[in-house]
Each structure stands twice: as C-alpha cells, then as structure tokens.
C-alpha positions as CSV (number, residue, x, y, z in Angstrom):
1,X,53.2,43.1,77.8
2,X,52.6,43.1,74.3
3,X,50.2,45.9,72.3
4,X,47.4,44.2,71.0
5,X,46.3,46.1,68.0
6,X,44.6,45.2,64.0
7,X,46.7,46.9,61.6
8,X,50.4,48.4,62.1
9,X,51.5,51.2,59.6
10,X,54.9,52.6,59.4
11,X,54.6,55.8,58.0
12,X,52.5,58.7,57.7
13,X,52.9,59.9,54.5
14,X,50.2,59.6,51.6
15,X,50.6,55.4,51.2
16,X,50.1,55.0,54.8
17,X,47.8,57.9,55.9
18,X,45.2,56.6,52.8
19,X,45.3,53.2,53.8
20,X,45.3,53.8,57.8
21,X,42.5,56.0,56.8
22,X,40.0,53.2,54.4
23,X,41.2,50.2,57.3
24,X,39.7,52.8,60.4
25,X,36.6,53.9,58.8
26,X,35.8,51.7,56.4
27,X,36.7,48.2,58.4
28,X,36.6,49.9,61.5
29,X,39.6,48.2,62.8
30,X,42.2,49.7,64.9
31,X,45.4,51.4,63.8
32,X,48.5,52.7,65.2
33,X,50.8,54.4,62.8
34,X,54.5,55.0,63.6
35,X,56.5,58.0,62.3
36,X,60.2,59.0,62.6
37,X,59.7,62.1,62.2
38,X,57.6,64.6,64.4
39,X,55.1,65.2,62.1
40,X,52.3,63.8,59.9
41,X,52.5,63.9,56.3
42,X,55.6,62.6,54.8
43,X,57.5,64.7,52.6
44,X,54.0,66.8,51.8
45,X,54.5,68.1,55.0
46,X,53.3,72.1,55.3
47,X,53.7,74.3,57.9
48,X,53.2,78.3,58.3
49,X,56.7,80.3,58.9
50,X,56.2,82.5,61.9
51,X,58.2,85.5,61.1
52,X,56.8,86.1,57.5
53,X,53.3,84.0,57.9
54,X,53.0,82.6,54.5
55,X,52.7,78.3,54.1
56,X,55.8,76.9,52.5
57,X,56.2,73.2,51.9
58,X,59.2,72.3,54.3
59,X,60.2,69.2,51.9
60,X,59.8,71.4,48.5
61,X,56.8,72.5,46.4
62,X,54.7,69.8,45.7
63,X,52.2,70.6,43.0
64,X,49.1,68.1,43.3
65,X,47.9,67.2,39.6
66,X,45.9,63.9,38.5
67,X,43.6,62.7,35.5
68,X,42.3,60.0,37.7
69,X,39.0,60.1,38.9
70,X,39.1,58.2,41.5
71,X,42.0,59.5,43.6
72,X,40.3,63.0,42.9
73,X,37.1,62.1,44.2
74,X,39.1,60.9,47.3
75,X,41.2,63.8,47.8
76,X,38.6,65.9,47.4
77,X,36.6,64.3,50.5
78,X,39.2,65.6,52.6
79,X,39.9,68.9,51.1
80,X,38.9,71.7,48.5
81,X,41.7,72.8,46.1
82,X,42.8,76.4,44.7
83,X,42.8,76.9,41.2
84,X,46.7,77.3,41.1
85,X,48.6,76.3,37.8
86,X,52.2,75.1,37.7
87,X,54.7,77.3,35.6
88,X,58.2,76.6,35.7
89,X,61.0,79.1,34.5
90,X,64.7,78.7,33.8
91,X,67.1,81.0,34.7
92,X,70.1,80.4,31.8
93,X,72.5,83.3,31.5
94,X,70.5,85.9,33.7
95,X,67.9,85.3,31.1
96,X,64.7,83.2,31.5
97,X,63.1,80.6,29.5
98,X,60.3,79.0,29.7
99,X,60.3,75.2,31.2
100,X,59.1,72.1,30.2
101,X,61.3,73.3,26.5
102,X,58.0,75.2,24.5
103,X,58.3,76.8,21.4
104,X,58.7,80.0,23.6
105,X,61.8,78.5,24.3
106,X,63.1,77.4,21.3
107,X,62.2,80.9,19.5
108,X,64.0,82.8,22.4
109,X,66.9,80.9,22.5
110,X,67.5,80.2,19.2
111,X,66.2,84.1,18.3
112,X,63.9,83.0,16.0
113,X,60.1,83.3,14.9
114,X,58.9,79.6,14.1
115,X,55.9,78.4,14.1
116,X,55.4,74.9,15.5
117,X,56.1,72.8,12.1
118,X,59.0,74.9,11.5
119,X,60.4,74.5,15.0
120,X,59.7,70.8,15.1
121,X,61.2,70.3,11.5
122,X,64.4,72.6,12.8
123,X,64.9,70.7,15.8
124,X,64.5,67.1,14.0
125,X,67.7,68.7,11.8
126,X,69.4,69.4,15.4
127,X,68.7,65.4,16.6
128,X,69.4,63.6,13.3
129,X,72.6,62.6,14.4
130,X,71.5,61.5,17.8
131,X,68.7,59.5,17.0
132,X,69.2,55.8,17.0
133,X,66.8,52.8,18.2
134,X,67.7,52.0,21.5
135,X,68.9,55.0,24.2
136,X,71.6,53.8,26.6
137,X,71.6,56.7,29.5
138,X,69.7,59.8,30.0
139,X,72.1,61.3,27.9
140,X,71.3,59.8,24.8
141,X,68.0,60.0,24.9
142,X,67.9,63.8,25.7
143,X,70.1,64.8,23.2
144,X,67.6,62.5,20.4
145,X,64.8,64.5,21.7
146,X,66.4,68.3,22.1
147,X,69.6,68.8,20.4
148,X,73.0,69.8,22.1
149,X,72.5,73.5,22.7
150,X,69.0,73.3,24.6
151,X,70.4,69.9,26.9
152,X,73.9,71.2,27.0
153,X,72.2,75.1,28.4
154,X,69.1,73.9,30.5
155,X,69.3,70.0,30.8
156,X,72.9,68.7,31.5
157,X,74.3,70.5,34.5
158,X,71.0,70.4,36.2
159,X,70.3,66.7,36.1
160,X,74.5,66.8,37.6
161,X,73.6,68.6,40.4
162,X,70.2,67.1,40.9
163,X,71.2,63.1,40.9
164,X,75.0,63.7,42.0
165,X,76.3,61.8,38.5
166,X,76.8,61.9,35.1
167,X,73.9,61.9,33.2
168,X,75.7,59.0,30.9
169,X,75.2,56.6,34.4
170,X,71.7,57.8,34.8
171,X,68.7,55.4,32.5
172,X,67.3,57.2,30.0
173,X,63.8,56.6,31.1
174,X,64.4,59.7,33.6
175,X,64.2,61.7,30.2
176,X,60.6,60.7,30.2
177,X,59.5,63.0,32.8
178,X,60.6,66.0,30.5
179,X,57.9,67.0,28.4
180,X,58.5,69.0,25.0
181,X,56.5,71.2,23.2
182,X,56.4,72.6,19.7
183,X,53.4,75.3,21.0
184,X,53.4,78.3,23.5
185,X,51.7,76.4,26.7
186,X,53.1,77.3,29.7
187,X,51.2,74.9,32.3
188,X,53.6,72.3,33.5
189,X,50.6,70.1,33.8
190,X,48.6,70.7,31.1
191,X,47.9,67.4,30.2
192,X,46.5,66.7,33.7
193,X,42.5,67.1,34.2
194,X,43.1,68.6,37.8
195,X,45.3,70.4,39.2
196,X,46.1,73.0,42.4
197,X,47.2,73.2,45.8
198,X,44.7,72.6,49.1
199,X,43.2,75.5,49.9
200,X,44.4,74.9,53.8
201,X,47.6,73.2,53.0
202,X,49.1,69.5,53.1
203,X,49.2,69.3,56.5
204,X,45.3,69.5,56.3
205,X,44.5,67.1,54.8
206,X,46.2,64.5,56.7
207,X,44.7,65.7,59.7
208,X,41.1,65.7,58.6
209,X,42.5,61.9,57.0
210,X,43.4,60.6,60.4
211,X,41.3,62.4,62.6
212,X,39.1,58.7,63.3
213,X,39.4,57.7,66.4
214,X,40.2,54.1,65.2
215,X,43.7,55.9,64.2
216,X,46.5,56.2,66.8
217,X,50.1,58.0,65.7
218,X,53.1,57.9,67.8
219,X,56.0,59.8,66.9
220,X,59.6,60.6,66.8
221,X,59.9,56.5,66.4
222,X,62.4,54.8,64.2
223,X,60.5,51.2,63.6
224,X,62.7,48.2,63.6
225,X,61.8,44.6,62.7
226,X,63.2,43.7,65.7
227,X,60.5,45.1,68.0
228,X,58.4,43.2,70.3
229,X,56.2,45.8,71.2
230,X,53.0,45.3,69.5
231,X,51.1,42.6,69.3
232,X,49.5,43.0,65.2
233,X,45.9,40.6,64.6
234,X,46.1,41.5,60.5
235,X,49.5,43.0,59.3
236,X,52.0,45.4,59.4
237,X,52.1,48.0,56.1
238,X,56.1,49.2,55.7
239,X,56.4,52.6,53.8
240,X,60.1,53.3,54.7
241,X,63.3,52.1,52.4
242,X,63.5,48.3,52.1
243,X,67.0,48.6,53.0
244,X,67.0,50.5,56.0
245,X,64.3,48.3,57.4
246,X,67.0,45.0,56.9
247,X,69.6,47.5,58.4
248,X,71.3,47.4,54.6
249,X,72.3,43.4,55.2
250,X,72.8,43.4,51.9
251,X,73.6,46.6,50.7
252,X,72.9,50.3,50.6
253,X,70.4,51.5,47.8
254,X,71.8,54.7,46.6
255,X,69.1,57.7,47.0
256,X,69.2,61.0,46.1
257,X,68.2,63.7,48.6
258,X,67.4,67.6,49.5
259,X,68.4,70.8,51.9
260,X,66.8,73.6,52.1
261,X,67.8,77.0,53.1
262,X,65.1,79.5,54.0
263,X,65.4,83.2,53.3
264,X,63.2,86.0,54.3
265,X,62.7,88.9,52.2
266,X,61.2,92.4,53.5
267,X,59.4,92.6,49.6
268,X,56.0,91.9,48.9
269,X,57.4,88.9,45.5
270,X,60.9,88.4,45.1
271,X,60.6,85.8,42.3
272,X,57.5,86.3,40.5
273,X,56.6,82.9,40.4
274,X,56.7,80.2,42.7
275,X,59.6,78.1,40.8
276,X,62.6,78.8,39.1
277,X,65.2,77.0,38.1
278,X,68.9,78.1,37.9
279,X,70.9,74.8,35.1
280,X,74.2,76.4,35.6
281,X,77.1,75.2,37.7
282,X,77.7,78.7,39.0
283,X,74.8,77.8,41.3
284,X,75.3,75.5,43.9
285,X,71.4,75.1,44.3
286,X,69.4,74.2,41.7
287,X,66.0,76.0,42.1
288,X,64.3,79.1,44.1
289,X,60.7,78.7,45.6
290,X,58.7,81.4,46.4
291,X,55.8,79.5,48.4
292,X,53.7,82.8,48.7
293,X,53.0,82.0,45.2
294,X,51.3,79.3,45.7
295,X,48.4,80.9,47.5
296,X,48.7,84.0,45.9
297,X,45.6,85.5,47.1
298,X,45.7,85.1,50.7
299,X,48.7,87.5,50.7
300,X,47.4,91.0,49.1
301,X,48.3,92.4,52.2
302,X,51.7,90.7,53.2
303,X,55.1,92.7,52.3
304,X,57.1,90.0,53.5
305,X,58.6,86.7,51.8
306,X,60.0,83.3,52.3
307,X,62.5,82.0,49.6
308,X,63.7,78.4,49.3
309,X,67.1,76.8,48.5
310,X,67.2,74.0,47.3
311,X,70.2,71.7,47.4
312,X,70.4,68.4,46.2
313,X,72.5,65.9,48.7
314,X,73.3,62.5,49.6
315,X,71.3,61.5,52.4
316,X,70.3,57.8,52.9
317,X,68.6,59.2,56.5
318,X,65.9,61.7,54.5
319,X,65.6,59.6,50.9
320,X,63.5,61.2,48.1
321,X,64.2,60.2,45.0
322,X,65.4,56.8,43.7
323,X,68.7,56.4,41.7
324,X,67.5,53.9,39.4
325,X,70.1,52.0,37.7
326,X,70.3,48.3,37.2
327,X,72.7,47.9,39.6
328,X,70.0,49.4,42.4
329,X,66.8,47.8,40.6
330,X,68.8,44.4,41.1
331,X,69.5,45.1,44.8
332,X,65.8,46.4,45.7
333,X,64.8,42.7,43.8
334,X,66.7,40.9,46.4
335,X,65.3,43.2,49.6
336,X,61.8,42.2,48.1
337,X,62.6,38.5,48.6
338,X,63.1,38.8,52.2
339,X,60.1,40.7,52.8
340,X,57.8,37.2,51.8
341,X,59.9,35.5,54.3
342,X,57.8,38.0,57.3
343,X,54.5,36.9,58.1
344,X,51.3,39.2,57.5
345,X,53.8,41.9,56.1
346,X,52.9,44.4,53.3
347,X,54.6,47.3,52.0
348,X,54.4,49.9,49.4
349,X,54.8,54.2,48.7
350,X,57.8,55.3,47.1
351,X,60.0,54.7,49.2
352,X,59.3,51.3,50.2
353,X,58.8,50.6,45.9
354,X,61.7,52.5,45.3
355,X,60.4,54.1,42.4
356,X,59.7,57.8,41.8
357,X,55.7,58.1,42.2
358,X,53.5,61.6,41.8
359,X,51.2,62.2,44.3
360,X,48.2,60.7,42.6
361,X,50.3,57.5,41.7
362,X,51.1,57.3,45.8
363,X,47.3,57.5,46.3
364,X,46.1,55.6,43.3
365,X,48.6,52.3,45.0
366,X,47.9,52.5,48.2
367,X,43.7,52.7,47.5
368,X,44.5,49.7,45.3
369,X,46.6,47.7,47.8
370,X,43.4,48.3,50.1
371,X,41.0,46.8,47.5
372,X,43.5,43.6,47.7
C-alpha cells in the first residue's frame, strides 16, 4: 500500500530543508523528506568531535555571508550568529600572504611599499600583455587580472589540485570568484552586509527548521524514480544530481569532490586562523582548517585541537562542486528536458542546478521557488 502524503522532498540540505520548512508551517501540509545520508543538513552538516570537543564542519568550513535581507531575516528566525569574520591566508614558500590578492600581498611579495595607485598602475604594467577582449579559460582571464608571478605562486597549482585539470580547460568565469584588492582589507567578505557562523552550529539550525510536526525525515535512503512507495497529492522537490537521478542514461556530469583527514593536536591553536591555504604541488592537500577558530571564544579553556585536510577528489557519489564547461552545461540542458516529461516534479539547490551556489544564493532559490 502506497504512502499517501502532500509534498515529497529529496534532500535535506538548505534547498530542501527551507522549502520543507515554508510548505509545513506555512501551508500546513504534510512532508516527508528523504536523505542518503544519515544526517540532516547537506554538506553544512556540523557535528562536535568527541575526543577534542570543539564543532568542526564535517564537509569543510562554510562561512555564512549575505547582503540580502530577506534570507537574513529568515536565517535569523532559526538562529543567532557570532560575529566571526572570514580571513584567508596563503602559505607560498613557508611564507604567508594574505588571500583574496590585497595590497598586503602585492607589497610583500613583490618587497615593495606602494600605495594603492601605485600598486594598481604596477600591476596594469604586469597584465598589459595579457589583456585582450574576450577570455577563453580561467587561465587567461587570471593572468589579465594578476600577472604571471602572483597566478603562477598562489593561483595556478591550486585551481590544479582543486578542479583535477588544467586551468586552460576550466571557463574563465571561475576567475570571478577571486576578488582583488589594491587596499589592506583582510575580510574575505567584506563586501557582504552580514556575516558569521551560528552560534550553536549548522546542525542547529536545521533542527529548529524541521522540528514541525508536519515534517517527517527518513534516512540512510537513496531515492530512485523508480519507487512506488509514496503516494505524493502536490509534488516531489529533487535536490540530488540530475544525472544520478536518470541513473546517468545519458551521461556522467563530471563533479569535483572532497576528503578530509582529521588531526588532533594536544596545543591550545595550531594554525592561528581557521583557514590556510597551501598553492604548491609539494602539498597534496590544498588547505588546513582549524574549526576551533571559528568559535573562538567558547574555547579559552580547551588545550586541545582538531585540524582538517583537505583533498580534492573525484567522486560522482559525494558531488560538491560543478565542473562547468560547455561540454557539461550542454549535458545538464538535456537532463533538464527529461525532468518536464515527470508529472508534479520540481527541482533545484546546487546540485540538482548544477551550478556553484553560496549559501544565501541556496536560500534566496529555494524561498523563491516557494513563492512560485
């Protein structure tokens, strides 16, 4: 016998915990949610290591930052927020360096004293020959932006390692995401209204999100169209890969994944910060997390630490970040297609849009898609 239930979501990450979330208390409908994995939260997922007690975010740090008032006001309903701000260093020749590329940066790798006119005029003499109207590939457009020295020390091995390619295959709208700066801020966000981490961690909030009793998760279940379980009155809401939920029919999309290996440290900080990044091919990994970091004063008293790894992999099973060439923007198209051949079928998140959202984008689409 058949389920019978309102609304079916697949997933529990931001897209389908906001949307399960408006749908149960807002419509007051019912809603199961299905998740693979054995816990709620998507790749936000945090959880508190037992043998050193500080939060770490099992998936990597995820800084939450938005200008958009309306996904803060909703957040915000669900959680208070530390005032953390993002920093991110660069670890280049045992020395580090200030990342996003400041004028920190340029002065101390350069060993010079510019202000910002004369660091933006001396770095316009670097990308002269570099510049031209249309950017093929990542590496093109990096090179117009920085110069060889800065992409060629902090920029080229590190997108290698990250997306598993040249950086001449990659599109050069990846560059985008690289901010560059002829003054001395520091805040990775700065240009962001809000910004920090929940006070109680990830996890938290999607608990206090789906805590309506309208809202039923099962999980540790891999959802296949095939199913004849559940009996859905409205529609299902996909948040998975587009591929996998075809069982690749007409192809793989290629994704770009991460491991992480977890050291514990009998020191109060080990890094100093909560991210560092380490360009060079010496290093299999390409960044260190200290988590304590992130909630640095809940841990005046702790002498312990928990590092993190991180590896960049291929693994279509644990997808987090699209690789998006034309070749893969052309297949995702044609997955799309057969998605308006199911009936009272929705989908959307990043994974399912195979596009590389922020948090507040997530959010922002999925209270948007519920408007519609």
């Amino acid at each position: 016998m058949k389920l019978k239930i309102d609304f079916l979501i697949i997933g529990s990450g931001f897209y389908g915990s906001v949307i399960a979330e408006r749908i149960a208390n807002k419509l007051n409908k019912k809603v199961i949610i299905l998740e693979k994995r054995n816990h709620i939260g998507g790749n936000c997922y945090s959880e508190t290591d037992k043998k050193t007690n500080v939060e770490y975010h099992k998936y990597g740090t995820h800084i939450f930052h938005t200008s958009n008032e309306k996904v803060w006001r909703y957040l915000t309903s669900f959680c208070n927020f530390n005032s953390y701000r993002h920093q991110v260093l660069s670890n280049f020749k045992n020395k580090i360096y200030q990342m996003p590329i400041n004028l920190e940066t340029i002065n101390s790798f350069f060993k010079k004293n510019y202000n910002p006119s004369q660091a933006f005029e001396f770095l316009q003499k670097k990308t002269k020959k570099f510049k031209k109207k249309k950017y093929e590939n990542f590496e093109e457009k990096a090179l117009s932006q920085i110069g060889l020295e800065l992409y060629e020390a902090f920029i080229k091995s590190y997108t290698t390692k990250h997306w598993g390619k040249n950086p001449k295959e990659l599109p050069s709208t990846i560059f985008n995401r690289l901010p560059l700066r002829f003054n001395y801020r520091e805040d990775y966000f700065n240009q962001c209204k809000y910004q920090g981490i929940p006070n109680l961690g990830y996890t938290d909030i999607f608990k206090n999100m789906l805590a309506s009793k309208n809202i039923k998760i099962i999980k540790n279940v891999n959802y296949k169209l095939s199913s004849n379980k559940y009996n859905v009155k409205y529609s299902t809401i996909y948040t998975g890969p587009l591929d996998q939920l075809f069982n690749y029919s007409l192809g793989k999309l290629e994704w770009r994944s991460l491991k992480f290996k977890i050291k514990r440290k009998n020191t109060k900080d080990f890094l100093g910060t909560s991210v560092i990044n380490f360009p060079e091919k010496k290093y299999k990994y390409t960044r260190l997390h200290e988590p304590k970091h992130l909630h640095i004063d809940r841990y005046n008293t702790n002498n312990k630490t928990l590092i993190q790894e991180e590896y960049p992999c291929e693994n279509t099973k644990e997808p987090y970040y699209p690789i998006n060439t034309q070749k893969n923007r052309d297949l995702h198209r044609d997955y799309k297609k057969l998605t308006l051949k199911l009936k009272n079928f929705e989908f959307g998140g990043r994974l399912a849009d195979y596009a590389y959202y922020d948090m507040d984008m997530t959010i922002s689409a999925a209270l948007k898609k519920y408007d519609q």
